[in-house]
One Martini backbone bead per residue (centre of mass of N, CA, C, O) as a GRO file, in nm:
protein
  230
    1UNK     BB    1  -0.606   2.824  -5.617
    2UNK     BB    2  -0.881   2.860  -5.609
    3UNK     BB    3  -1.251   2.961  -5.437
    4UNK     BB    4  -1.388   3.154  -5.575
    5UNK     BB    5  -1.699   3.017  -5.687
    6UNK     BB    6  -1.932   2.959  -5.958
    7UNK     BB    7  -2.144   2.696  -6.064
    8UNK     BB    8  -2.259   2.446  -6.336
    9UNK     BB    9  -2.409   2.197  -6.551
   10UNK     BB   10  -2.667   2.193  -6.633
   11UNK     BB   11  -2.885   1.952  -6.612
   12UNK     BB   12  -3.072   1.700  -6.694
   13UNK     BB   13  -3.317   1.468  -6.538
   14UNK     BB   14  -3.255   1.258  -6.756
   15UNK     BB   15  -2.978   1.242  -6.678
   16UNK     BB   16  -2.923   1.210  -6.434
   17UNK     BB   17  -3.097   0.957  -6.405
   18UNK     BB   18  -2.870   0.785  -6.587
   19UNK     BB   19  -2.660   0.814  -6.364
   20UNK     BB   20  -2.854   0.646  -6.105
   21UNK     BB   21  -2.823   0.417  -6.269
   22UNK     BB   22  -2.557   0.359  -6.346
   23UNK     BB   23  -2.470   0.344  -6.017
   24UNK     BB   24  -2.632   0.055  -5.967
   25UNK     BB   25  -2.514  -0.115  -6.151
   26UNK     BB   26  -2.209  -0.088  -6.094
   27UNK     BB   27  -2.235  -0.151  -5.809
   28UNK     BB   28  -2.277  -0.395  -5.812
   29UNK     BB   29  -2.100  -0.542  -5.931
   30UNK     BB   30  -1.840  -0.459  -5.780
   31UNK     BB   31  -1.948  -0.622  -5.524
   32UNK     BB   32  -1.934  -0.901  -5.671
   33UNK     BB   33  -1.621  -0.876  -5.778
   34UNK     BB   34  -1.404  -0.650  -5.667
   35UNK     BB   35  -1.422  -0.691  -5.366
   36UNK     BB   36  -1.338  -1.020  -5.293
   37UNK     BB   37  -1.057  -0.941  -5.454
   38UNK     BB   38  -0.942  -0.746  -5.264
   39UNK     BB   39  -0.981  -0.818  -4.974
   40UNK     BB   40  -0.791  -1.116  -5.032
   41UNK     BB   41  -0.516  -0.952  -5.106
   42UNK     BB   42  -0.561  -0.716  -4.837
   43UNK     BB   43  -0.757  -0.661  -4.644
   44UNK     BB   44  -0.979  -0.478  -4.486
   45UNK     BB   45  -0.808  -0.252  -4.379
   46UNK     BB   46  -0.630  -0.195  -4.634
   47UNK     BB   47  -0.883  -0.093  -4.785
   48UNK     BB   48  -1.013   0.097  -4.618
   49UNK     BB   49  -0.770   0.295  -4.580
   50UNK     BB   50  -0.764   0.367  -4.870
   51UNK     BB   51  -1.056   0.480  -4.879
   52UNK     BB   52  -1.021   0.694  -4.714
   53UNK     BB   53  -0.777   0.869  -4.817
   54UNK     BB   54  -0.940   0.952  -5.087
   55UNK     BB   55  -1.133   1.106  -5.055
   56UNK     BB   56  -1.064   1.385  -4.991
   57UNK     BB   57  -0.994   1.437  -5.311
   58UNK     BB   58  -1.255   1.386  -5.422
   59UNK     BB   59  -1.389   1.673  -5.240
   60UNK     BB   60  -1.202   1.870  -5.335
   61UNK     BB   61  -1.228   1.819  -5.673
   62UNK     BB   62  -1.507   1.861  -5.771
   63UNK     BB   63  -1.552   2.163  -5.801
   64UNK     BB   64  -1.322   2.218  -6.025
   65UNK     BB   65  -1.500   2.105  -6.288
   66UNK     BB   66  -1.654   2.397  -6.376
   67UNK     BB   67  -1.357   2.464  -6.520
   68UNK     BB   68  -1.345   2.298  -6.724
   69UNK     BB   69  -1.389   2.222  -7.009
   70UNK     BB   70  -1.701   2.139  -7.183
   71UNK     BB   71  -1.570   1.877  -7.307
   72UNK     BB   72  -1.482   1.743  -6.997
   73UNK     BB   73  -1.673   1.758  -6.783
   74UNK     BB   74  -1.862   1.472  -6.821
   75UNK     BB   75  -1.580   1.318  -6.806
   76UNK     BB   76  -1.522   1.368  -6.502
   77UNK     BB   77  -1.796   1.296  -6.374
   78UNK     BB   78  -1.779   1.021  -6.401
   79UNK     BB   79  -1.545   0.948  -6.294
   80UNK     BB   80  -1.600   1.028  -5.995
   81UNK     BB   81  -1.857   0.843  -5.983
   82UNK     BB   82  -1.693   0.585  -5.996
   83UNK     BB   83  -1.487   0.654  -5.760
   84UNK     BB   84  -1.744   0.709  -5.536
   85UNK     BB   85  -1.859   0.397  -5.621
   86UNK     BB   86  -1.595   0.245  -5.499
   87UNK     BB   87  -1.513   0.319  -5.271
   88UNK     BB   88  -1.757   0.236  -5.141
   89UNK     BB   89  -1.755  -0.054  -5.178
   90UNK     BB   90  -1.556  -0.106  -5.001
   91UNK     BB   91  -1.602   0.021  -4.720
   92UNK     BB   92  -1.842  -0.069  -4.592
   93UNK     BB   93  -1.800  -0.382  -4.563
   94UNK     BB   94  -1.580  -0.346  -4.427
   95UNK     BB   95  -1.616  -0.216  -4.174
   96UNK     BB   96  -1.797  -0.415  -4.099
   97UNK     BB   97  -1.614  -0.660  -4.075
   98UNK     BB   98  -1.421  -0.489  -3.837
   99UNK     BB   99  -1.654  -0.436  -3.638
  100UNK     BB  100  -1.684  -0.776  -3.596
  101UNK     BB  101  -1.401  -0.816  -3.504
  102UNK     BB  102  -1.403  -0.633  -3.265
  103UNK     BB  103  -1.565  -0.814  -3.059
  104UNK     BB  104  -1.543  -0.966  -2.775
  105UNK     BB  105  -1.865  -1.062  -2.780
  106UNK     BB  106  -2.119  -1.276  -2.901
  107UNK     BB  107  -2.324  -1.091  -2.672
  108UNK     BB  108  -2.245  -0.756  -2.794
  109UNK     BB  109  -2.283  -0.778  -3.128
  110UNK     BB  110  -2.518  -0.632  -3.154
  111UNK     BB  111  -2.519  -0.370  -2.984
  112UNK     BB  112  -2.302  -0.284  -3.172
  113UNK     BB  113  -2.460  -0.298  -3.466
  114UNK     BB  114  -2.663  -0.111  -3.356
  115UNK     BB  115  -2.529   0.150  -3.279
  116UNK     BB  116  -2.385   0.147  -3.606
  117UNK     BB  117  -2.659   0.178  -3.750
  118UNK     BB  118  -2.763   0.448  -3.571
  119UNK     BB  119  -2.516   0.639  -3.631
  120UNK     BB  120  -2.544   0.611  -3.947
  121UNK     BB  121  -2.871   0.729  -3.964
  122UNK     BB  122  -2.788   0.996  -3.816
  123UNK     BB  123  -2.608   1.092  -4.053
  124UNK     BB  124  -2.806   1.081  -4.278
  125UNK     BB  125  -2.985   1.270  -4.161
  126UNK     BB  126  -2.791   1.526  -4.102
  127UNK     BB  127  -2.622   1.585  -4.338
  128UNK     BB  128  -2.813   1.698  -4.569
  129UNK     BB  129  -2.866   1.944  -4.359
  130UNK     BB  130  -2.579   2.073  -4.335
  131UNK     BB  131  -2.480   2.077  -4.634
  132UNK     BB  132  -2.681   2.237  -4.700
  133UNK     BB  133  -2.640   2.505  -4.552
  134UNK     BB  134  -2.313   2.505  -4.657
  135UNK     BB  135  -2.412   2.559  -4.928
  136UNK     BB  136  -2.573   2.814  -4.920
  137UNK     BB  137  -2.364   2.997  -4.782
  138UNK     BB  138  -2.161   2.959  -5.023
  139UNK     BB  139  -2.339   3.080  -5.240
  140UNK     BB  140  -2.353   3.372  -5.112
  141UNK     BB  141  -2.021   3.407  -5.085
  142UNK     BB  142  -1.908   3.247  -5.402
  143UNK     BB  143  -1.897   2.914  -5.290
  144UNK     BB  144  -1.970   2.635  -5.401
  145UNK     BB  145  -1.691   2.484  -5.239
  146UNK     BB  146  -1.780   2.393  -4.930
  147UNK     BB  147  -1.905   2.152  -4.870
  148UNK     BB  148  -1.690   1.978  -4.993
  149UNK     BB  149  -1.449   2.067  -4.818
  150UNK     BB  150  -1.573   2.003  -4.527
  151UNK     BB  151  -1.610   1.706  -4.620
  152UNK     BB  152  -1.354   1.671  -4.622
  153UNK     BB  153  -1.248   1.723  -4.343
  154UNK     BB  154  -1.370   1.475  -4.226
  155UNK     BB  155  -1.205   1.298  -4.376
  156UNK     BB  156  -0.925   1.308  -4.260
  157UNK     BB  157  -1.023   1.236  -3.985
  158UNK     BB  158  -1.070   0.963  -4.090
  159UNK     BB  159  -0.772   0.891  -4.176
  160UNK     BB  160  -0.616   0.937  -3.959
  161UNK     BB  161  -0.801   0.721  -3.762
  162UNK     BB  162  -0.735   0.499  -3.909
  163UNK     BB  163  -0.420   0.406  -3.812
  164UNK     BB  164  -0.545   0.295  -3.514
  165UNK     BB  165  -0.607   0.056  -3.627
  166UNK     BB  166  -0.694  -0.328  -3.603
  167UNK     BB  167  -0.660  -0.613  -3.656
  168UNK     BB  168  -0.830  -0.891  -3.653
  169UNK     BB  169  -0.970  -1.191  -3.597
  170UNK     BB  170  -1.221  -1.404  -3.749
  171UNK     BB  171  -1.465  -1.486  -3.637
  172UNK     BB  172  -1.452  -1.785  -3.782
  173UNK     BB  173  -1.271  -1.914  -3.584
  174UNK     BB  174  -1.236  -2.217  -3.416
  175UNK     BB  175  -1.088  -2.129  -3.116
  176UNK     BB  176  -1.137  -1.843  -3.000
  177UNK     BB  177  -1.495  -1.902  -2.984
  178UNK     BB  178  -1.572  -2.198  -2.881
  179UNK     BB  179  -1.723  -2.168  -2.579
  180UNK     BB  180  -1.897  -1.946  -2.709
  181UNK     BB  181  -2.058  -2.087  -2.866
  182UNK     BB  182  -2.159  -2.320  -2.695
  183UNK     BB  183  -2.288  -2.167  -2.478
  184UNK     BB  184  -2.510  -2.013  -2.682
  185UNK     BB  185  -2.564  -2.306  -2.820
  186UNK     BB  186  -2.720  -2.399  -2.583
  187UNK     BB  187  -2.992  -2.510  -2.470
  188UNK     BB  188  -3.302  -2.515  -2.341
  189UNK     BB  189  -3.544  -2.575  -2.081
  190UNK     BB  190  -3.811  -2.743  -2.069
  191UNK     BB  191  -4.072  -2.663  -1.918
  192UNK     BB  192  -4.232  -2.985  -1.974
  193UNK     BB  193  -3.952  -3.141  -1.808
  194UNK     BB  194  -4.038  -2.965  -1.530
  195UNK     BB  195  -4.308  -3.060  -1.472
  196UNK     BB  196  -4.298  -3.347  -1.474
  197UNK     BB  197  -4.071  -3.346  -1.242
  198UNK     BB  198  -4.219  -3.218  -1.022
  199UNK     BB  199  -4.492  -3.461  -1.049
  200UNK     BB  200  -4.272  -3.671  -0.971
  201UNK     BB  201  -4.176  -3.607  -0.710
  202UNK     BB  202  -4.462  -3.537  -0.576
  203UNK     BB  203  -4.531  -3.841  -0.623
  204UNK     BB  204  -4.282  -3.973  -0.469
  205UNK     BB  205  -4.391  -3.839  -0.166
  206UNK     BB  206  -4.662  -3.979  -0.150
  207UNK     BB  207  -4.585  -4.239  -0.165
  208UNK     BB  208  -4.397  -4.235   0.097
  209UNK     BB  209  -4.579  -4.153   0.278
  210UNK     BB  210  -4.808  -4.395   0.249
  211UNK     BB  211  -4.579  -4.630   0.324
  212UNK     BB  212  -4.519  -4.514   0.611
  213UNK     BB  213  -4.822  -4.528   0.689
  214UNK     BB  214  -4.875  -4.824   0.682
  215UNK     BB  215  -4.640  -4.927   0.831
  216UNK     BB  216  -4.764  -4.785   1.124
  217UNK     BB  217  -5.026  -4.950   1.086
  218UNK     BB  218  -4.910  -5.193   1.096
  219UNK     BB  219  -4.733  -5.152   1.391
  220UNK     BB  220  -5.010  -5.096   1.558
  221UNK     BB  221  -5.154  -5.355   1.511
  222UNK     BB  222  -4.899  -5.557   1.628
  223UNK     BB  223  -4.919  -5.450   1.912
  224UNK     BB  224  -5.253  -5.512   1.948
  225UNK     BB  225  -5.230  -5.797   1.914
  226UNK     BB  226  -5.004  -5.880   2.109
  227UNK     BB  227  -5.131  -5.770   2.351
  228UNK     BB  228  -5.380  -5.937   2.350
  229UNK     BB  229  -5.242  -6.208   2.329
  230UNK     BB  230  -5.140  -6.142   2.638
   0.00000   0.00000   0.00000
């Protein structure tokens, strides 16, 4: 198999955009209706683990492409197109669903997705630098498919480390996280029930101090008055 090879498709902008176009489309649909029974029937782990061991593949062959006759170019392309938006709609949603249940604590839940959202955001903006410096040097040397090649070794090593992942039971399991959820979700003190509390408090020890005081006054009347009359 070469690995030496340059060339492209030259298509035009508007191509490209129709291409972007009906990507959006399917990837919509895809995800309304073929995730949730792919899902349902195979469970979010053995999905995920499904589609990132293809990627390797769509990485690895897609620069082979403009080896094909040109009457078939097209129609690979697309195919690839359609294969690389099925795997994304499936992939995303699982690992979602996998990160979230496998939170110890609705408590760390936040921390943990929103670490996975900053790491997500970091390789995004990343990424197209990365491969693109590797697509540059690729193509001073001759190798097209260079970045694509890079991109799918990291691919290989993300389904590698699939093997060791585990589904767990699912957030919303009803005796699992009983006890945590009634935690989290008991009401705080309202401010105004303690300010009341407390002026009720103090008013009822200024009560007591004064019929205490009222008392002794009234003690120390009975003992004068009872002096005098003796």
């Amino acid at each position: 198999m070469p690995f030496k090879f340059t060339g492209g498709f030259a298509l035009t902008t508007k191509t490209i955009g129709f291409m972007l176009s009906l990507q959006g489309v399917y990837s919509m649909i895809t995800q309304i209706f073929l995730f949730p029974f792919v899902v349902r029937r195979f469970g979010s782990l053995k999905t995920f683990r499904f589609v990132v061991m293809s990627w390797p593949l769509l990485y690895f062959g897609v620069p082979y492409l403009v080896l094909l006759p040109k009457h078939l170019q097209i129609a690979a392309v697309y195919f690839c197109l359609v294969w690389k938006v099925t795997a994304q709609v499936l992939a995303y949603p699982s690992n979602a669903i996998l990160l979230t249940n496998s939170a110890p604590s609705l408590l760390v839940l936040g921390t943990i997705n929103g670490v996975a959202a900053s790491t997500a955001s970091l390789c995004r903006a990343l990424g197209p630098t990365i491969s693109g410096l590797i697509h540059s040097a690729g193509l001073r040397m001759g190798y097209t498919g260079l970045a694509w090649w890079a991109s799918g070794l990291i691919c290989v090593l993300g389904a590698i480390e699939s093997l060791w992942m585990a589904e767990v039971d699912g957030r919303m399991d009803p005796q699992a996280h009983a006890d945590e959820e009634a935690l989290i979700s008991e009401p705080y003190i309202d401010p105004v029930a303690i300010d009341a509390a407390i002026v009720a408090v103090g008013g009822g020890t200024a009560i007591s101090a004064g019929a205490s005081a009222n008392d002794d006054c009234g003690l120390i009347d009975e003992v004068v008055t009872g002096g005098a009359l003796d």
